[in-house]
N, C-alpha and C positions, 0 to 999 in steps of 0.2 A: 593525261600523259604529257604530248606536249603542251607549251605557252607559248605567246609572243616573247619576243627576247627581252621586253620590259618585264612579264608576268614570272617567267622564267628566274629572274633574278629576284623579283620579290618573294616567289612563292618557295625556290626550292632552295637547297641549303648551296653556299656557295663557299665555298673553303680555296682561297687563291692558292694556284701551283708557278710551278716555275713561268714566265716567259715562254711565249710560241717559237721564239727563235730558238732556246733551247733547247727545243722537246727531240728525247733520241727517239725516232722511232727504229722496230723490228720487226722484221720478216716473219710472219707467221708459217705454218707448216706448209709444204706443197698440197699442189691442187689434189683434192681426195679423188676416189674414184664414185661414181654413182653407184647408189648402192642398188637400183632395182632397173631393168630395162627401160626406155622413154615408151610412151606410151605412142602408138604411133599420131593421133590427133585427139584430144581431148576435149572436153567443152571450154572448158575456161581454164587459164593461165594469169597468174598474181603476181604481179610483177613490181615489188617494194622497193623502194630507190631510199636505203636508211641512211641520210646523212647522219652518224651520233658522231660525229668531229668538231665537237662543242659544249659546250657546258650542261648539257639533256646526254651526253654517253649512257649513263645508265639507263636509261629508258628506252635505249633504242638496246640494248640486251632483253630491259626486260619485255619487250614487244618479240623480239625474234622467240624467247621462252615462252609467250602466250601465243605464237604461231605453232611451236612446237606439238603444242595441249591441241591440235585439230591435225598437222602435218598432210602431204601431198597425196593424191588419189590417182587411179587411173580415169578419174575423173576431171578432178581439178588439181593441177600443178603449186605450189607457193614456189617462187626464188625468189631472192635478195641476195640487192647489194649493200651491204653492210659497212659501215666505215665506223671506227672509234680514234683514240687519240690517246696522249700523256700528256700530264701537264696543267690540264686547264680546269677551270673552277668545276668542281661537282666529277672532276676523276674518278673512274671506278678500279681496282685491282682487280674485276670479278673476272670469269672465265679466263684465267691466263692471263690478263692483263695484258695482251698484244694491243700492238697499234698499226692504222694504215686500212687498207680495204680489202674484202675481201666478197666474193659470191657463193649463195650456197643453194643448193635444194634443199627447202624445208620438211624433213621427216618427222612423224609421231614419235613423240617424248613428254613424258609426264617430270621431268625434273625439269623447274622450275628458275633453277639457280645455274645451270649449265648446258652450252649450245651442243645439241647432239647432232646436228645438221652435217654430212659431209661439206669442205669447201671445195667447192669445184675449179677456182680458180683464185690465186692470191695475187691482187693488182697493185703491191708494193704500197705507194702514200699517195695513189691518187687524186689528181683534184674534184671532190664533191661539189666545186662549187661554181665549174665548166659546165654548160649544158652539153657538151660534146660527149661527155663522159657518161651524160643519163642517156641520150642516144646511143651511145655504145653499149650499155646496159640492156635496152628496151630492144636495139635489134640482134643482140647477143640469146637474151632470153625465148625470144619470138624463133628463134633458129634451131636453138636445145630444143624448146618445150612447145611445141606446135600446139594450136587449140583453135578451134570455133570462134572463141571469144576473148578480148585480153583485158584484161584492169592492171592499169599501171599507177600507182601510187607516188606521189614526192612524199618523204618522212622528217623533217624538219622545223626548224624555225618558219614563221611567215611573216611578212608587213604587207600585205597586199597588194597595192602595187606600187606602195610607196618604195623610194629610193634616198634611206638614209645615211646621213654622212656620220662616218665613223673614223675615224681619224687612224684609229690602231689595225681597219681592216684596208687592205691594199686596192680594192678595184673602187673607186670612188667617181666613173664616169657613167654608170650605168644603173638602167631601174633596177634593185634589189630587192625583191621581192621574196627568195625561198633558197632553201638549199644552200645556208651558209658553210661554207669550209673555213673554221677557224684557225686551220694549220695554215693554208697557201691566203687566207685574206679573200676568198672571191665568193660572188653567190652569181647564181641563175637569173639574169635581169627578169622583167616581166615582159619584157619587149622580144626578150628571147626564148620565153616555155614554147611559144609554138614551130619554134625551129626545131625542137626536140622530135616532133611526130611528120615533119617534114621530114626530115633525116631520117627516120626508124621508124616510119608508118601511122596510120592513124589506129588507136586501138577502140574499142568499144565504149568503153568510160574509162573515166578518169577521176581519180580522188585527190585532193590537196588531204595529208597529214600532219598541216600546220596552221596559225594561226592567219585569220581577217582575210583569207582567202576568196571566197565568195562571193566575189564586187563583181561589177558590171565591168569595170578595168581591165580585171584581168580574165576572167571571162571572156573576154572578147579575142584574148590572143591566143586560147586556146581553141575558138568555137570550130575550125579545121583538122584538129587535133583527136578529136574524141567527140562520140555521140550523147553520150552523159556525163555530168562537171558534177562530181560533188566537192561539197566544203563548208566551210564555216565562215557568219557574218563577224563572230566574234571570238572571242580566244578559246583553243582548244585545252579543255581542262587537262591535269595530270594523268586522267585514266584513258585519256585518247578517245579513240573508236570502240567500239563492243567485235571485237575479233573473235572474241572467244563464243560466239551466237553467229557472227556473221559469214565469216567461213562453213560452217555444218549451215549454215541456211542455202549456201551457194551448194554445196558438196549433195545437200538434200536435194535440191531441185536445179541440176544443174543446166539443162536444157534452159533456165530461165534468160531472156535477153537483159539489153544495160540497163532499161527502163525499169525490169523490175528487182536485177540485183541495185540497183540505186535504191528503189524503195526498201530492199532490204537491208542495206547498208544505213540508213535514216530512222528505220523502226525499230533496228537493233543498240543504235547510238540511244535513242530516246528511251528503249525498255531499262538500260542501263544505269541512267543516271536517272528514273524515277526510282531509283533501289534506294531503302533508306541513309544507306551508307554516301553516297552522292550527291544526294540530296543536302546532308549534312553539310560536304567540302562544299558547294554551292554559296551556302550558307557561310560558312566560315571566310572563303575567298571574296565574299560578295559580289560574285560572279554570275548571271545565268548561261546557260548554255543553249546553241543551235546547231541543226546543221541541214541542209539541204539539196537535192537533188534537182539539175535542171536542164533543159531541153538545148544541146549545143545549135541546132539549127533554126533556133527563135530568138537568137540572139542580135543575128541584121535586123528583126522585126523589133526588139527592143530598143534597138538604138532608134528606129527612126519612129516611133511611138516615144520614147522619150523626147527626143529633138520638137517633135510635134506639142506635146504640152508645156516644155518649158518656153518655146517660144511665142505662144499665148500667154503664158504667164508673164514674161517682161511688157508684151503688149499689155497687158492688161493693168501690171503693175500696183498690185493690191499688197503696199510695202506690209500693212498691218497685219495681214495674213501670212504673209514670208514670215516675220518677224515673229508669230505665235508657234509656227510652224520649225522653224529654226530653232525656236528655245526647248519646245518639246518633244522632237523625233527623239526616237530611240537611237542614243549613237553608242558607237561599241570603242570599249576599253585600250582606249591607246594609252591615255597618260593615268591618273594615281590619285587619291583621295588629295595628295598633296599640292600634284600642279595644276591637277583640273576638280579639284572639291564638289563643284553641282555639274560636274560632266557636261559643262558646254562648251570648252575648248575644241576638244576632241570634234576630228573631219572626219568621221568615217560614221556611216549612218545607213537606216534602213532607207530604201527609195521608196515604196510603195507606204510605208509608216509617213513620210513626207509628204508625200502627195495628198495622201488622204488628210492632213492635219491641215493642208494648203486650202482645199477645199474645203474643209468644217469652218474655218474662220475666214470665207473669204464673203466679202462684202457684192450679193446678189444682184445691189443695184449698178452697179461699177460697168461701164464697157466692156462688153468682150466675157463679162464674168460667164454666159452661159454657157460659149464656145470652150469656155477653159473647163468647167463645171465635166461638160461632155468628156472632153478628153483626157482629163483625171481619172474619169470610170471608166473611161475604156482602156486606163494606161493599165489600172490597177487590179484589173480583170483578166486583163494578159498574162499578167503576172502569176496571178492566182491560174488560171486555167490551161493557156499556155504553156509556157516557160518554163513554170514549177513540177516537176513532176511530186514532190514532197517537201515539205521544210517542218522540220519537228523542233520543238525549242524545251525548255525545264528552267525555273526559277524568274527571280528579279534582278536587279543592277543594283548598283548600292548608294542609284538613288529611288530606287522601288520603282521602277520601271519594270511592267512585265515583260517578258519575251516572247509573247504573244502579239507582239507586237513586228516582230521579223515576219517575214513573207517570202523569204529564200536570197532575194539577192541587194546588195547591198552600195554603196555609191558613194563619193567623194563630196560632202556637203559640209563648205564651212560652219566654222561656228561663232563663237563670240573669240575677238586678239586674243593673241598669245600664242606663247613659243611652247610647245608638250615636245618637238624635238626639230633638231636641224634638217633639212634634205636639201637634196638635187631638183632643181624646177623642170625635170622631164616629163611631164602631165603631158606637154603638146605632141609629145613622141609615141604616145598610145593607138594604137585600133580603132579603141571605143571613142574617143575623144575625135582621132578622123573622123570616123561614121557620124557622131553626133553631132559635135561641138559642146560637148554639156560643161566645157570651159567656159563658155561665154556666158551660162547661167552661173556657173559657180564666181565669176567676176562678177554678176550682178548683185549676188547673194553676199558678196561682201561688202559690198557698201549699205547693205543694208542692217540697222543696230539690231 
């Protein structure tokens, strides 16, 4: 369902509309009434933050329409906040064709093409792309819809925790990571999601429904935020998540905690795209797919487990090993058959795929290689045992790379020059980067060919 805002344009149809400046927008109907009493505490509460104020509009309809096919229980709650627009590439006219924001309770509906959801409230043209605004969402929701448990959703674009310069979007001083609003120019920094659950509380888990989410980057700014991070190392295909399993898995076993609605959130993404229809887009996109659930309070113990073997590793200094290691991690789809052809430009890559490639080709007689040896297993055993509560993957890359090669979380590891896109050098402004330092590896890793 969604892509990265690269994948987005390549994959789905882009038919240019007017200029953002001159989009009219309209006031949709007033606030509905709820159509059944609140329940007074429920187990779980769903709580979707739909940026579609971009060029993905229709897919954030047709997601609200696949919440519809499961709707709210006195069990389990769905709201969203919903935003669409006019104007912009991939326009939709469907349901009304309004624009601007609005919340609703999601109720049981089998019409597919139209939102039967009461709107409980119409927030005029909001900015989706304020964290302010998802805090207002998440303690608006948490207020209605009382429950045991909360899962709070982002539904948008992702770059991870990169912060790209865009010339045509307005906030350009900050990590941009999610949540772009392409009417006001702004998105959600990465330095900023964990302001979001500071403001409006910590919820149980947490989902990114966007893409290259599942770094150690930006993970890190949420690990106060939420006791379970799920997300993706690499682009979130078109069909999204498995909603339509995952919800009736939550609504079946509702009493279940974050740990194991994470696993079902990950079993139900993976039952999905082994269907042969999926399988197929896989194929044709030359994409594989991941996604993974992970432990938010193991995440101080990754930074300094990582900090710990990278900095054996520069002692150690085994360039042949970086080098074989660097050419062959598994790195995830930023740039394009075109500007990165054998996929080694691209920064973005599995950590524990690294490591382990570090150590396969690293030279035993070398100083220091046993202490490093050590600490690569114990980095990538963490990860595995610790950290991960699940990481499911489906397919190859399209340079036949499997995806069995992800391990749940993902990390900023140069590659070979070159420009795949412009950004902001805010990398030192990060969580993870305090905790670690894993800048000072990623400077090493550059000078190395």
């Amino acid at each position: 369902m969604l892509l990265s805002l690269i994948s987005s344009l390549l994959l789905a149809s882009a038919n240019a509309g007017p200029a953002m400046d001159s989009l009219s927008l309209q006031a949709g109907p007033k606030a509905a009434s709820v159509p059944e009493p609140h329940a007074p505490q429920r187990e779980w509460t769903v709580m979707v933050y739909m940026n579609g104020k971009s060029n993905i509009e229709p897919f954030a309809l047709s997601d609200m329409n696949r919440f519809e096919t499961v709707g709210s229980s006195d069990k389990v709650a769905i709201v969203t906040e919903l935003g669409r627009s006019k104007g912009l590439d991939n326009d939709t006219t469907a349901d009304g064709d309004w624009a601007g924001v609005r919340r609703y309770l999601v109720v049981k509906d089998q019409d597919k093409d139209h939102i039967a959801s009461p709107v409980l409230a119409d927030l005029g043209n909001a900015d989706m792309g304020d964290w302010h605004e998802a805090a207002a969402f998440l303690k608006w929701a948490r207020a209605e819809y009382p429950a045991k448990k909360y899962l709070f959703v982002i539904w948008d674009h992702g770059w991870g925790w990169l912060d790209p310069v865009k010339p045509s979007w307005k906030n350009e001083t900050a990590s941009k990571s999610i949540s772009h609003d392409f009417v006001s120019g702004h998105y959600i920094a990465t330095t900023d999601m964990g302001k979001i659950f500071a403001e409006a509380g910590k919820v149980d888990m947490y989902a990114s429904m966007a893409c290259f989410m599942q770094m150690a980057e930006v993970a890190y700014e949420l690990k106060d935020g939420a006791d379970i991070i799920v997300g993706s190392e690499e682009v979130i295909q078109l069909a999204g998540l498995n909603w339509e399993d995952f919800l009736p898995a939550l609504e079946k076993d509702p009493e279940a905690g974050p740990e194991k609605a994470g696993s079902y959130m990950v079993d139900t993404f993976h039952e999905m795209y082994t269907r042969p229809e999926y399988v197929q887009q896989l194929e044709q996109t030359k994409y594989g797919t991941q996604l993974s659930a992970v432990r938010a309070a193991k995440l101080p113990l990754l930074a300094k487990k990582t900090k710990a073997w990278y900095e054996l590793a520069i002692k150690a200094d085994d360039r042949a090993a970086m080098s074989k290691a660097k050419a062959e991690v598994l790195r995830f789809e930023i740039g394009d058959e075109t500007t990165d052809p054998d996929k080694r430009i691209s920064f973005y890559g599995d950590l524990s795929n690294f490591v382990e490639l570090a150590g396969h080709y690293a030279d035993a007689s070398r100083p220091g290689a046993k202490e490093l040896a050590a600490a690569g297993e114990d980095l990538e055993k963490f990860i595995a045992g610790d950290l991960t509560i699940k990481s499911a993957w489906v397919g190859r890359d399209r340079t036949g790379k499997e995806y069995s090669n992800t391990h749940g979380i993902s990390i900023d590891i140069p590659g070979k020059p070159g420009n795949l896109i412009e950004y902001y050098p805010t990398y030192s402004k990060l969580a993870f980067e305090k905790a670690s330092g894993w800048d000072t590896f990623v400077k090493y890793l550059g000078s190395i060919d």
